[in-house]
C-alpha positions in Angstrom: 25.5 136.3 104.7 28.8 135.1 105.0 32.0 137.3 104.2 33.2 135.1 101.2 29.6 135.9 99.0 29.7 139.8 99.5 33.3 140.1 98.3 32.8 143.0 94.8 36.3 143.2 93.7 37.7 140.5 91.0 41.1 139.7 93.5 38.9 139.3 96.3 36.5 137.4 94.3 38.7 135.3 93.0 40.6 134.5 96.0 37.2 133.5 97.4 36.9 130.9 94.7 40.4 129.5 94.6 40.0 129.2 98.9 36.4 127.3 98.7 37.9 125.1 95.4 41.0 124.4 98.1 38.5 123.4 100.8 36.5 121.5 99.0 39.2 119.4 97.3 42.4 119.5 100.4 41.4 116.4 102.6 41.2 118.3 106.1 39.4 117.7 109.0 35.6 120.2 109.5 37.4 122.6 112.1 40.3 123.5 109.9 37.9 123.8 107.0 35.9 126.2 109.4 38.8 127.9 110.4 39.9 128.7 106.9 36.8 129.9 106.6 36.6 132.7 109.2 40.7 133.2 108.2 39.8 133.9 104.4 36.3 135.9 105.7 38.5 137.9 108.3 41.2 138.7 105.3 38.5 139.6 103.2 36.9 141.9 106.1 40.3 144.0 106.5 40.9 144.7 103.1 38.0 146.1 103.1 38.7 148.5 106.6 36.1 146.4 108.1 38.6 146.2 111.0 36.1 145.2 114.0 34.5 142.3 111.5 38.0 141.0 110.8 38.9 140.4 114.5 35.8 138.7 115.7 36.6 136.6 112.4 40.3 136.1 113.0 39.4 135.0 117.0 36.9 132.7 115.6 39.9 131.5 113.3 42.3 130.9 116.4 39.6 128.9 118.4 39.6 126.3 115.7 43.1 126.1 114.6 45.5 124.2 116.3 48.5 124.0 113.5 50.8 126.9 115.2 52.0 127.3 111.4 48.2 128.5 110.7 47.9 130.3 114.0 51.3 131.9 113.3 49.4 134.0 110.0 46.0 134.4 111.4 47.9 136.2 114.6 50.0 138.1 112.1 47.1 139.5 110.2 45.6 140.4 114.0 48.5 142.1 114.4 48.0 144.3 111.3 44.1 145.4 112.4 46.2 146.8 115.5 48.6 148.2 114.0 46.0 149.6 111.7 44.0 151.4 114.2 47.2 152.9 115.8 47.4 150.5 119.0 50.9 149.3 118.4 51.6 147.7 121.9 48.8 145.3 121.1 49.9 145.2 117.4 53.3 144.1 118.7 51.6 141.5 121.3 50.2 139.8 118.4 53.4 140.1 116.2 55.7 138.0 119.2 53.1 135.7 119.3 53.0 134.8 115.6 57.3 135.3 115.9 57.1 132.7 118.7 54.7 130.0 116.0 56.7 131.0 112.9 59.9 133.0 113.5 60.4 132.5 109.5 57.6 134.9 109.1 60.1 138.4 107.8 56.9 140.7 107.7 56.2 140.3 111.4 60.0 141.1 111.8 59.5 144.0 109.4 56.1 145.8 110.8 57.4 145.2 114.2 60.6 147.2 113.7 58.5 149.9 111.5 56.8 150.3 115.3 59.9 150.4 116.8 61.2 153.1 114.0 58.0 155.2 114.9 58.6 155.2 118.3 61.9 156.3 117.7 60.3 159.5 115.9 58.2 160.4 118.5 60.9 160.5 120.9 62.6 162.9 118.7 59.7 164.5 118.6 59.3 164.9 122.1 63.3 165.6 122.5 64.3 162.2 123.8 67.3 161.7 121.4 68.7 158.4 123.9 65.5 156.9 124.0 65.5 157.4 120.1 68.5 155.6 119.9 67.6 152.8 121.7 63.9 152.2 119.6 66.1 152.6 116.4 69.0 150.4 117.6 65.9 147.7 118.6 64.3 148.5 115.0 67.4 148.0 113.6 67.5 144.1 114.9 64.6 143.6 113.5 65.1 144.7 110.1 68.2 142.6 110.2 66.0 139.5 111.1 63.3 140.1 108.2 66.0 140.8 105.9 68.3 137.6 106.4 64.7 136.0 106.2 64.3 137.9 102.8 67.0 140.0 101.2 65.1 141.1 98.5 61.8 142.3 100.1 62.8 145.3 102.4 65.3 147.6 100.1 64.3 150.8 102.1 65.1 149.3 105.4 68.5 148.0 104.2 69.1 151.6 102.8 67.9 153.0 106.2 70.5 150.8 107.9 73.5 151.6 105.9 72.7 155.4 106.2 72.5 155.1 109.8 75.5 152.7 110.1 73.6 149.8 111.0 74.5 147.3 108.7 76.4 144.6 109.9 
């Protein structure tokens, strides 16, 4: 049974309706249709922790779409089921990738320096305070980045860099 009919929540539900109303109507060609399809399936999979069913989903996704706008997203949300299951060097693999299709995309900017910001922890952690530095310098960069993209969305991050004199 396909993703989009075992969806139980009303948001997922009707997101599922609004998509397949979209496909129906949008005049696209069958393969971006499909790859909608396994895009909105894979979303639907990860927001509901089904992490392993939203990947074979999202690489089913990136077979069929060819608009690097579309791929940008769908290699975004990869990202996330990465970052989700605590491999960051892959999360951040995916994140460049959708930066390189869509460097307008602030939440790629954002999660990627959240990574860097963790690293920097753990090398505190571990007693590394220049190698801290340097992870929070580079997550620094990339707050700035999602930030110019979108002032409003990422208030703790602009807080965060005027505490640590940051802020440009």
């Amino acid at each position: 049974m396909p993703r989009s009919q075992k969806n139980e929540n009303f948001i997922d539900k009707t997101f599922t309706i609004l998509a397949d109303i979209i496909l129906k109507i949008i005049p696209t060609v069958l393969t971006e249709k499909q790859a909608f399809a396994y895009y909105r399936d894979g979303m639907s999979a990860q927001s509901e922790g089904e992490y392993a069913e939203a990947l074979q989903n999202y690489y089913e996704a990136m077979r069929l779409e060819v608009d690097p706008y579309d791929r940008s997203y769908i290699l975004y949300n990869i990202g996330l089921v990465h970052t989700s299951n605590g491999e960051h060097a892959k999360a951040l693999e995916y994140y460049f990738q959708a930066l390189e299709r869509n460097p307008t995309l602030p939440q790629a900017f954002n999660n990627t320096a959240l990574i860097c910001h963790y690293r920097g922890e753990q090398a505190i952690n571990q007693g590394d305070p220049e190698a801290a530095e340097v992870w929070f310098d580079q997550a620094a960069e990339y707050w700035k980045q999602a930030i110019l993209l979108a002032p409003a969305n990422y208030i703790e991050a602009q807080n965060w860099l005027k505490i640590t004199g940051r802020f440009d």
